[in-house]
C-alpha positions as CSV (number, residue, x, y, z in Angstrom):
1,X,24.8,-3.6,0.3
2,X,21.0,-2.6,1.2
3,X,19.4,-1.3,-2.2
4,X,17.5,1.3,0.4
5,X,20.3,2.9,2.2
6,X,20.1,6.2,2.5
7,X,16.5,6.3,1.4
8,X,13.5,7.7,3.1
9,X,9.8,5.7,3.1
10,X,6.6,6.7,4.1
11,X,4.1,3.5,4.2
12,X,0.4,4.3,5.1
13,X,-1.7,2.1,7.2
14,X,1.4,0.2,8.0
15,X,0.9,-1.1,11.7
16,X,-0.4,-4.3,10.5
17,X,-1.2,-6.6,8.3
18,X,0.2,-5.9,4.8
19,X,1.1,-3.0,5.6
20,X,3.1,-4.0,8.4
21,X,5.2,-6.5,6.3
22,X,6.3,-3.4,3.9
23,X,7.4,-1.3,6.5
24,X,10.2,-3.6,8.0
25,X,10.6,-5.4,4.5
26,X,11.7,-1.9,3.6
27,X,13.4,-1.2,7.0
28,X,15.5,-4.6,6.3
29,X,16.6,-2.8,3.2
30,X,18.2,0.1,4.6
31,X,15.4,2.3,4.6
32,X,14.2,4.8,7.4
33,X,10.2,4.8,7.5
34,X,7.8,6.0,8.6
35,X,4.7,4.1,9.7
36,X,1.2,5.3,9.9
37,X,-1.4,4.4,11.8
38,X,-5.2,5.8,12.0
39,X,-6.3,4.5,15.5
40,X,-3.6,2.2,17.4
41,X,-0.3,4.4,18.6
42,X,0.6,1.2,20.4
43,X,0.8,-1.6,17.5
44,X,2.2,1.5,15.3
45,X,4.6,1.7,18.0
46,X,5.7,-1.6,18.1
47,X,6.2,-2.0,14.3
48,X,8.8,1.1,14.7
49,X,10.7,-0.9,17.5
50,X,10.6,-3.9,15.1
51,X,12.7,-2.0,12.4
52,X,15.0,-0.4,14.7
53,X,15.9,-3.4,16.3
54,X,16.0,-5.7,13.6
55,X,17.2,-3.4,10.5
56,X,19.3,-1.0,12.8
57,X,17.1,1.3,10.8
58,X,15.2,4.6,11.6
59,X,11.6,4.4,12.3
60,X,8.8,7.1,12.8
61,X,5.4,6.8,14.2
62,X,2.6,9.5,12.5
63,X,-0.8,9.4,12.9
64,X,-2.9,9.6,9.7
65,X,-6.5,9.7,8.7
66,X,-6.8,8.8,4.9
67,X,-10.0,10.0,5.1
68,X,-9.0,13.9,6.2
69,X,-7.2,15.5,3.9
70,X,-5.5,18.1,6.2
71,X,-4.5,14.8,7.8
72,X,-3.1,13.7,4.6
73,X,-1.3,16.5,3.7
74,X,0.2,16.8,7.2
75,X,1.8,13.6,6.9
76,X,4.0,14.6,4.2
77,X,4.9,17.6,6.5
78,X,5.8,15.6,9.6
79,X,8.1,13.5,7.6
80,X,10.1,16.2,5.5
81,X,10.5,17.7,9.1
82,X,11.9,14.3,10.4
83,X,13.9,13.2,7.5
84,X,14.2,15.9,5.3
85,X,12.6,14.5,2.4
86,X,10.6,11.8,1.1
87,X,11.9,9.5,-1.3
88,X,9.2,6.3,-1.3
89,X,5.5,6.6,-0.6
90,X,3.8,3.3,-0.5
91,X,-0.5,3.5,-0.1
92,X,-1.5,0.8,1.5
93,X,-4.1,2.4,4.0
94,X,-7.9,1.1,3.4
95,X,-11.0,1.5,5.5
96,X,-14.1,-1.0,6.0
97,X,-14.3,-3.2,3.1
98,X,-17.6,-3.8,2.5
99,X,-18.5,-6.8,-0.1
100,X,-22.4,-6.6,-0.4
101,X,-24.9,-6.8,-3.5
102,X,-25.7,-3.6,-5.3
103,X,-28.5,-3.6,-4.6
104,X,-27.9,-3.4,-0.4
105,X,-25.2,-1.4,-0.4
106,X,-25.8,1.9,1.8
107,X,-24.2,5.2,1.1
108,X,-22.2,5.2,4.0
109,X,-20.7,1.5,3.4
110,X,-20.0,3.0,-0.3
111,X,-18.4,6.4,2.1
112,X,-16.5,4.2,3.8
113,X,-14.1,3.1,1.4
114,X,-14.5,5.7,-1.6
115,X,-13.1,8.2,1.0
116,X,-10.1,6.6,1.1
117,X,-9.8,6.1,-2.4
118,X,-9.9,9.9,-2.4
119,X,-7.5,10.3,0.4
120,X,-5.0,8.2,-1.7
121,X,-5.6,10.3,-4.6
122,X,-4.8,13.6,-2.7
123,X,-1.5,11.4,-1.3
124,X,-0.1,11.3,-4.8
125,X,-1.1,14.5,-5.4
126,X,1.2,16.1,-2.5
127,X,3.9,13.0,-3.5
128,X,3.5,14.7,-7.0
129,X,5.0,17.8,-5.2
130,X,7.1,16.6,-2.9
131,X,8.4,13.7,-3.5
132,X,12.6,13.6,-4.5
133,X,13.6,13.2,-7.9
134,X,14.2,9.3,-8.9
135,X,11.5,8.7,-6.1
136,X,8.8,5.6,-6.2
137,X,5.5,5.6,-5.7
138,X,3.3,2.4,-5.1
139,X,-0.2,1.8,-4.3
140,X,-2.0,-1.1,-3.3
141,X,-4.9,-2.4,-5.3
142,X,-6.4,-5.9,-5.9
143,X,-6.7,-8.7,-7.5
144,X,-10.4,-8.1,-7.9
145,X,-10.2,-5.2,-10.2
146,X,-9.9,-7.4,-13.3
147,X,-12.1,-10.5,-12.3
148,X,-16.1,-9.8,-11.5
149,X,-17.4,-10.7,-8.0
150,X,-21.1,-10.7,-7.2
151,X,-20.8,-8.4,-4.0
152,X,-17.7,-6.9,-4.7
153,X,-18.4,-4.1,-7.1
154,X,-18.1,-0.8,-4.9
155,X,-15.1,-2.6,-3.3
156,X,-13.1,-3.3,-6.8
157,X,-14.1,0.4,-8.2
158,X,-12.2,1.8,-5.2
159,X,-9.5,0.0,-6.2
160,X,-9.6,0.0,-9.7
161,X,-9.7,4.1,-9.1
162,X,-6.6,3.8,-7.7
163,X,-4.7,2.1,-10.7
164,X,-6.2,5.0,-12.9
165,X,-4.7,7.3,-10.8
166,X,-1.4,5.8,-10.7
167,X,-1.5,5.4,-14.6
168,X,-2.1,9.0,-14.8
169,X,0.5,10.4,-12.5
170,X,3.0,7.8,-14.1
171,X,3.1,9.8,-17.4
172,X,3.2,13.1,-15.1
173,X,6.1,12.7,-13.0
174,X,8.1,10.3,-15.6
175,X,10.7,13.9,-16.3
176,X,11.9,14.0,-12.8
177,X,13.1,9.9,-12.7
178,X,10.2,9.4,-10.7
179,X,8.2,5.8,-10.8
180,X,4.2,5.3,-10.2
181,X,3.1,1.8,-10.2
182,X,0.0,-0.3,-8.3
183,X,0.4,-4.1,-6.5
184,X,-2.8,-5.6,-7.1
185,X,-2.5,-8.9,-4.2
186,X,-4.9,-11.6,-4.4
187,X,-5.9,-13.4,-1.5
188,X,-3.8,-12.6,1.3
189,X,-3.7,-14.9,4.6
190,X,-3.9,-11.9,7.0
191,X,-6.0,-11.3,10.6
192,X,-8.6,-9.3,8.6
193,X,-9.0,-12.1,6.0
194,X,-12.3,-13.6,6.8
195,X,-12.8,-17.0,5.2
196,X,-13.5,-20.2,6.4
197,X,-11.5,-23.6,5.5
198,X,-13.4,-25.0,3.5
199,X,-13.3,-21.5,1.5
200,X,-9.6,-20.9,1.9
201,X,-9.1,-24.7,0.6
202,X,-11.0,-24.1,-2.3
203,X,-8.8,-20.9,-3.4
204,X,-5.9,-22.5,-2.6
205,X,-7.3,-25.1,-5.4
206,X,-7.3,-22.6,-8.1
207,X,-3.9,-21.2,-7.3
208,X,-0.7,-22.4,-9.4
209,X,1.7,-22.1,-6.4
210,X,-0.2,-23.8,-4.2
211,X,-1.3,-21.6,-1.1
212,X,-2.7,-18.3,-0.3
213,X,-0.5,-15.5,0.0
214,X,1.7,-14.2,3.1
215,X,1.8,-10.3,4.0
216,X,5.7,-10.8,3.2
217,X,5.0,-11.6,0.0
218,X,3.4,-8.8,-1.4
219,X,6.3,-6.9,0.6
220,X,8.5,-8.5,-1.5
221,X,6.8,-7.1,-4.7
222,X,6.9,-3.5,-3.0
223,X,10.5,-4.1,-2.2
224,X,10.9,-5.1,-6.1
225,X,9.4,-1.8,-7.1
226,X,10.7,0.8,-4.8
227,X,14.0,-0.7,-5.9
228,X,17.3,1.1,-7.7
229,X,16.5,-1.8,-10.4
230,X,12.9,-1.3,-10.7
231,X,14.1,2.8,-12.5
232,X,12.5,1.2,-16.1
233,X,8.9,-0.2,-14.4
234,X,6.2,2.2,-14.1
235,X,2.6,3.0,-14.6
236,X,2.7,-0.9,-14.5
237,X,-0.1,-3.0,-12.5
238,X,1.7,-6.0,-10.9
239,X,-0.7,-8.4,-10.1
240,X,0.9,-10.2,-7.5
241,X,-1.9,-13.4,-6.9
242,X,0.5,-16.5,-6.8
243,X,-0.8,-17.1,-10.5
244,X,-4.5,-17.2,-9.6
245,X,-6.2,-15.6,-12.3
């Protein structure tokens, strides 16, 4: 039997990418979802007929700005109204990631992606709320919150606000069977990964496994957590980097 049946998922920034691979990785599994987008209806779109044709499952479309909270808040809104609950909320939505020195970062670069960080913030804190008893909550993270990167300091604070946050609400919601963990993925062979081979050769190098990751695999790790077996995991960081440390 699907482990998800019966359940109901809200993925943000899920109409590509990553986030993509969760939402019909947890559509496979019995789930219905529902898949945000922040500009494009249409690849949003076809991610929802993905699910409904392959899974047989129920898929939503919502619009969603991380970076507005009364856009945030509506989401929840829009999907209790559909489904009548939420059970899973996965954060995967990020803006412009901006890897520059200190020294050249500009306030609006550092805007850019600290306002999502605050948008996810105000997501658990209405999936603190709302979410059903037993639920599951995971965020998305990254590898580069426990390894320094010259350029890559306001980038991995964003993220490493985010595991803080889920540690926090972890030992909040723990008396109502609910579960708050963070994915931190290392490299992750998507359209937005901008590298070239001679870079993505020398990362593969330094992994254990052998190869970057896949979108699917860190959909896998989501799938794991958001799981009936996953009830005893949670305010856990899983650092899902194909060994690379």
């Amino acid at each position: 039997m699907k482990p998800l049946i019966g359940k109901i998922a809200v993925v943000t920034g899920s109409s590509r990418g990553i986030g993509r691979a969760i939402a019909e990785r947890l559509g496979a599994d019995g789930a219905s979802v529902v898949v945000t987008y922040h500009g494009n209806q249409e690849k949003a779109e076809e991610v929802v007929r993905a699910i409904t044709a392959a899974a047989g499952s129920e898929a939503t479309a919502i619009q969603t700005d991380m970076r507005d909270l009364d856009s945030v808040r509506n989401l929840f809104a829009q999907a209790t109204a559909r489904f009548g609950r939420v059970d899973i909320l996965v954060n995967n939505a990020a803006g412009v990631n901006v890897f520059k020195p200190t020294e050249a970062m500009t306030v609006e670069e550092y805007d850019s992606m600290f306002l999502v960080t605050r948008g996810v913030y105000f997501a658990l804190q209405v999936a603190a709320k709302e979410i059903a008893d037993g639920g599951r909550i995971v965020s998305l993270s990254t590898g580069g919150t426990s390894m320094a990167m010259a350029g890559g300091g306001a980038y991995a604070g964003s993220k490493a606000a985010i595991e803080q946050f889920s540690n926090a609400l972890a030992k909040e919601v723990g008396h109502r069977g609910v579960t708050v963990n963070t994915i931190a993925p290392g490299v992750t062979d998507t359209d937005g990964l901008v590298l070239s081979d001679d870079q993505k050769n020398g990362l593969i190098a330094q992994t254990p496994l052998g190869r970057l990751g896949k979108p699917e695999d860190i959909a896998a790790a989501v799938a794991l957590l958001v799981s009936p077996d996953a009830h005893w995991i949670t305010g856990q960081n899983i650092r899902a980097t194909g060994g690379i440390v």
